[in-house]
C-alpha positions as CSV (number, residue, x, y, z in Angstrom):
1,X,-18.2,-106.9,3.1
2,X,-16.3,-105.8,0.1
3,X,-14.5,-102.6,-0.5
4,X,-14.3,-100.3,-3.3
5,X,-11.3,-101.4,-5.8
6,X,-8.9,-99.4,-7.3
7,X,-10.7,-98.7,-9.8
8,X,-13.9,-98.0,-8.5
9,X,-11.4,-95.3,-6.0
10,X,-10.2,-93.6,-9.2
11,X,-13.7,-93.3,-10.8
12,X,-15.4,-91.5,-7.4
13,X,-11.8,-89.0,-7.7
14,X,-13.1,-88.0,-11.0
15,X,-16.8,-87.4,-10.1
16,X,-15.7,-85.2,-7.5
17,X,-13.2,-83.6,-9.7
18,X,-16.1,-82.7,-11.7
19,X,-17.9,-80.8,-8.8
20,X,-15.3,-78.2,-8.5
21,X,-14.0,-75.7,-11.0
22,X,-10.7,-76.2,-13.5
23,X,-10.7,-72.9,-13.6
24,X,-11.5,-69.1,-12.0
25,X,-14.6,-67.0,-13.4
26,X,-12.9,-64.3,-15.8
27,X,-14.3,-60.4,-15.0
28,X,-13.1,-57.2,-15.3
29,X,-12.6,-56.2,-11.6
30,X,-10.4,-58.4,-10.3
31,X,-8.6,-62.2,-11.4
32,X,-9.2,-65.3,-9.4
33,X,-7.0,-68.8,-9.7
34,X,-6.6,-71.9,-7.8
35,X,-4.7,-74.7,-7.6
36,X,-5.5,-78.0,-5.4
37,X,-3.4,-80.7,-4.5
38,X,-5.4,-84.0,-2.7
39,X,-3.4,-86.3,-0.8
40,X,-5.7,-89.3,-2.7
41,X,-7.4,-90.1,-5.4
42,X,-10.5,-88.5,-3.0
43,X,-10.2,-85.4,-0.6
44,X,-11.9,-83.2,1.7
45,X,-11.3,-79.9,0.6
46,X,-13.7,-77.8,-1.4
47,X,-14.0,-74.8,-2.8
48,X,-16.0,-72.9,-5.4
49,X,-16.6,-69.4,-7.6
50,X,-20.2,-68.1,-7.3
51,X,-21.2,-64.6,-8.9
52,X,-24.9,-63.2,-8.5
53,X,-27.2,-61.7,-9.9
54,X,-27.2,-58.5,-8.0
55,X,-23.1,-58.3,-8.6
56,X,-22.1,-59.9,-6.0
57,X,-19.4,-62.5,-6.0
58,X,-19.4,-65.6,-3.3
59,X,-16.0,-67.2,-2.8
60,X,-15.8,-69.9,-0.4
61,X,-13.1,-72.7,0.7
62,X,-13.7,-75.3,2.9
63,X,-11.8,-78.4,4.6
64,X,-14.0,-81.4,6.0
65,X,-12.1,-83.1,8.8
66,X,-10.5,-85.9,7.3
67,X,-9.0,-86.9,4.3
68,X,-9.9,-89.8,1.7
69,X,-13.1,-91.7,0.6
70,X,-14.9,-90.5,4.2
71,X,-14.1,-86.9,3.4
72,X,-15.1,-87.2,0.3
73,X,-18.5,-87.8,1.1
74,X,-19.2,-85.3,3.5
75,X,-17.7,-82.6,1.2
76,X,-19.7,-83.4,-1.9
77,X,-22.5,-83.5,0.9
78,X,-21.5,-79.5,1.8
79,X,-20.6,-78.7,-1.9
80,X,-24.1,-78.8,-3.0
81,X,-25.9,-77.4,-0.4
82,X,-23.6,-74.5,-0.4
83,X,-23.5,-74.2,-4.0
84,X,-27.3,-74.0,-3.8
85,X,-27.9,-71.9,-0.7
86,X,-25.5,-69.6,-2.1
87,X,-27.9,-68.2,-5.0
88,X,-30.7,-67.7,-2.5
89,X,-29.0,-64.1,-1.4
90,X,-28.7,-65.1,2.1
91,X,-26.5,-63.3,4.5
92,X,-22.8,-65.0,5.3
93,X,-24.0,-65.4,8.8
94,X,-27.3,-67.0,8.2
95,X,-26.1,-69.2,5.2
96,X,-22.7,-70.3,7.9
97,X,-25.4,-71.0,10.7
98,X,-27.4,-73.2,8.6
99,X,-24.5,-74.7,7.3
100,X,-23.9,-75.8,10.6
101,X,-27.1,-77.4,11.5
102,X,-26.9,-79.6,8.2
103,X,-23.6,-81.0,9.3
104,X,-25.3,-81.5,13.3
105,X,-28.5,-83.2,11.6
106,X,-26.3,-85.7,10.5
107,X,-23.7,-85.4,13.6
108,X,-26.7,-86.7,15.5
109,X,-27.4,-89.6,13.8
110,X,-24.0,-91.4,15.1
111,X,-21.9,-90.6,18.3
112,X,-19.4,-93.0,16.7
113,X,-19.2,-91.0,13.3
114,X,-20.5,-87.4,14.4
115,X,-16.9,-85.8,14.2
116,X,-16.7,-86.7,10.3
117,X,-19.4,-84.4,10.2
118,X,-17.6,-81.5,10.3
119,X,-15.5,-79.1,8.5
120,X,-14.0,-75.4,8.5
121,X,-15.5,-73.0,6.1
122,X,-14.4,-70.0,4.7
123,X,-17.6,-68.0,2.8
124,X,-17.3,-64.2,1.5
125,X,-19.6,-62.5,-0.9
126,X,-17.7,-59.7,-2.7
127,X,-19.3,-56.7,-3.7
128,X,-17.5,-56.0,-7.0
129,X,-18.8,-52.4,-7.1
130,X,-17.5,-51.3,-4.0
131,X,-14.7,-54.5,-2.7
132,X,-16.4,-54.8,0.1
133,X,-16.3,-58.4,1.4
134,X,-19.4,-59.6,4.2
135,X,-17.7,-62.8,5.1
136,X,-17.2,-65.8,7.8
137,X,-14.4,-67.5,8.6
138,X,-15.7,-70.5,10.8
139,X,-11.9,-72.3,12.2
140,X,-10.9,-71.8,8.6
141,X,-6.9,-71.0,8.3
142,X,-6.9,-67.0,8.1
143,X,-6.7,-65.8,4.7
144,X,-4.1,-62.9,4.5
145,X,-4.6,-59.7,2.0
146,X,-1.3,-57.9,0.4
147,X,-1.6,-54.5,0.2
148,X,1.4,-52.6,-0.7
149,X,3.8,-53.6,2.1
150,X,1.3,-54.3,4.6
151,X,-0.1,-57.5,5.4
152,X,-4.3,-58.0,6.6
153,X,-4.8,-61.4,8.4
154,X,-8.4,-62.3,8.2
155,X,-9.1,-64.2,11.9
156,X,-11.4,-67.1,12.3
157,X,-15.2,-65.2,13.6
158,X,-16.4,-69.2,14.1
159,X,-15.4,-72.1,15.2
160,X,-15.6,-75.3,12.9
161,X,-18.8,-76.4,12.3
162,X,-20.8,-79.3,12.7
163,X,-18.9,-79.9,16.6
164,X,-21.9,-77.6,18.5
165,X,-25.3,-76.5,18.0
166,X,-25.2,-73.5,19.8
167,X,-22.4,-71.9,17.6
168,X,-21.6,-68.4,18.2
169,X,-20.2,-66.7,14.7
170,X,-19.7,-63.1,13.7
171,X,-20.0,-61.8,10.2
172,X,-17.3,-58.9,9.2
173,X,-16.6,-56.7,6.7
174,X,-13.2,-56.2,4.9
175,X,-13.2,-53.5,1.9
176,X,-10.6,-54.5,-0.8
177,X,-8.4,-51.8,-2.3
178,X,-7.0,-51.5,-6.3
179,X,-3.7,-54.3,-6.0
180,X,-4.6,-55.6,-3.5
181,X,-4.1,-59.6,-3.2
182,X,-6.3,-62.2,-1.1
183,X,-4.8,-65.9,-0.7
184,X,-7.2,-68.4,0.8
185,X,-5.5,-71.4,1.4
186,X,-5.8,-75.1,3.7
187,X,-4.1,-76.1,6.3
188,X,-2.3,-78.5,4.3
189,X,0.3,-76.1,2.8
190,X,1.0,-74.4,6.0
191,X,1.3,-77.6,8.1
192,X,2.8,-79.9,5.4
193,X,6.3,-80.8,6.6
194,X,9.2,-82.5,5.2
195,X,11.2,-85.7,6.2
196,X,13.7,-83.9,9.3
197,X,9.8,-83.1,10.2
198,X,9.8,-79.2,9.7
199,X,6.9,-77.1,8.8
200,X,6.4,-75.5,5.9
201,X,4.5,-72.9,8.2
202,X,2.7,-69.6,8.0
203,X,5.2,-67.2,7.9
204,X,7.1,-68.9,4.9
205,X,3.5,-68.4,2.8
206,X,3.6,-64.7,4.4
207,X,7.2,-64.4,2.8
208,X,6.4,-65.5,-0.6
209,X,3.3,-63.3,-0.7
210,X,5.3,-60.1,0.4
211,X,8.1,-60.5,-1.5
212,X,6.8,-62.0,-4.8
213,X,4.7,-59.9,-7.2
214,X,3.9,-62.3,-10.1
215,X,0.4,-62.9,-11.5
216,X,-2.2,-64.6,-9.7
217,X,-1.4,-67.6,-11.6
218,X,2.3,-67.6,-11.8
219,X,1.9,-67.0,-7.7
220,X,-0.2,-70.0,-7.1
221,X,2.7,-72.1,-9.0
222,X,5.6,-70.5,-7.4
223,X,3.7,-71.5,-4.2
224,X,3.5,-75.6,-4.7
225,X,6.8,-75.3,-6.1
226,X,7.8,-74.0,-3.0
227,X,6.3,-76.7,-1.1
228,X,8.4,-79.4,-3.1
229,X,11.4,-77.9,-2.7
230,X,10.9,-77.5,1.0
231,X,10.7,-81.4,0.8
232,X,6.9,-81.6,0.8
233,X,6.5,-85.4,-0.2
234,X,4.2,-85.1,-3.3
235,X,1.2,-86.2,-3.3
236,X,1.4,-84.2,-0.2
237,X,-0.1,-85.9,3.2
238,X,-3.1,-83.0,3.7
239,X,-5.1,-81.9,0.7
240,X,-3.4,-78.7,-0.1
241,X,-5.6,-75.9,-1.9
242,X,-5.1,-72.2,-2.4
243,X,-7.0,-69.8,-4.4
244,X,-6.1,-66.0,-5.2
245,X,-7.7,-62.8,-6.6
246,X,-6.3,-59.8,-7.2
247,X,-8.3,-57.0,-7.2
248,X,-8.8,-54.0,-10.3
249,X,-10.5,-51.1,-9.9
250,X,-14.2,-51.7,-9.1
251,X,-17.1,-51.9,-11.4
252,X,-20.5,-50.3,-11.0
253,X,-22.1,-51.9,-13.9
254,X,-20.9,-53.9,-17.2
């Protein structure tokens, strides 16, 4: 039995690099950015810009349990069918639902591999003329919203998928505000640690969003930055990947 070489390691990082997006959709209601970190050459966090024909705007982030070549191949796996699914105009709900019975198709195939076969998700569909959000958070870490002062902590409505196939899951609604800020991020930021084996933690990430009021870009740096000089070993041990979009005011039609 032979395993894949170096090489062959680096070629399958930059076919999955290709999957995902360099960079955020440009539009006039609101910016998006995101910046990913993998712990390898390959990773299991995913994540992707959508917008639809009826104005709506899908955002989803995902982490598939595991990291490295496994990971890899159930993400590109979930990548595409969400990427596809997504343009169909489904509901959050539905599309999380059957999200979860693709990952328990597989689950079933092999008691000795069925937990690779899972994953937290993350899916919204933005409404950009009113910034209202229909979304699903299924064991995904909660994003948080900056408005003003205030801070909005968006729970999990789902467990991870892929683990039952009886999953109960709740679709909410969040409606967005002018200034406001959404970060969407893995668990690999918040639980990263350094060498005396402190985390980096959620209340840090809370701290830079409150008290930090740079572009959506220059944010997303000052973040990783602030991971390395916590001591966060870099490449980092957990694929790290946040995204952010701040909303403008909203637009009825272009």
């Amino acid at each position: 039995m032979s395993f894949p070489s170096a090489s062959d390691m680096d070629l399958a990082g930059k076919v999955q690099r290709l999957l995902l997006p360099k960079s955020s959709p440009a539009c006039a209601w609101c910016c998006m950015g995101i910046k990913n970190r993998m712990a390898l050459a390959l990773g299991g966090d995913f994540y992707e810009f959508i917008p639809l024909g009826d104005g709506g705007q899908v955002v989803f982030l995902g982490d598939v349990t595991g990291h490295g070549l496994q990971a890899s191949v159930v993400m590109a796996l979930l990548y595409g069918y969400l990427h596809r699914a997504s343009t169909n105009g489904v509901r959050p709900q539905q599309l999380v639902a059957e999200v979860n019975e693709f990952l328990q198709l597989f689950a079933r195939r092999s008691l000795r591999f069925d937990h690779y076969f899972s994953s937290t998700l993350f899916f919204g569909i933005i409404d950009r003329a009113t910034l209202r959000m229909r979304y699903v958070n299924a064991g995904q870490v909660a994003p948080l919203v900056r408005r003003g002062d205030e801070i909005f902590s968006l729970e999990a409505t789902a467990s991870p998928l892929g683990y039952f196939s009886d999953l109960e899951l709740e679709e909410r609604v969040f409606v967005f505000e002018p200034q406001d800020r959404l970060l969407l991020y893995t668990d690999g930021l918040s639980e990263s640690h350094n060498r005396a084996g402190d985390f980096f933690g959620t209340e840090r990430i809370v701290r830079l969003l409150k008290e930090h009021d740079d572009t959506h870009l220059d944010f997303l740096e000052r973040l990783f930055s602030a991971l390395r000089e916590f001591g966060v070993d870099d490449p980092p041990m957990d694929d790290c990947t946040a995204i952010v979009i701040d909303f403008h005011a909203p637009i009825v039609a272009e």
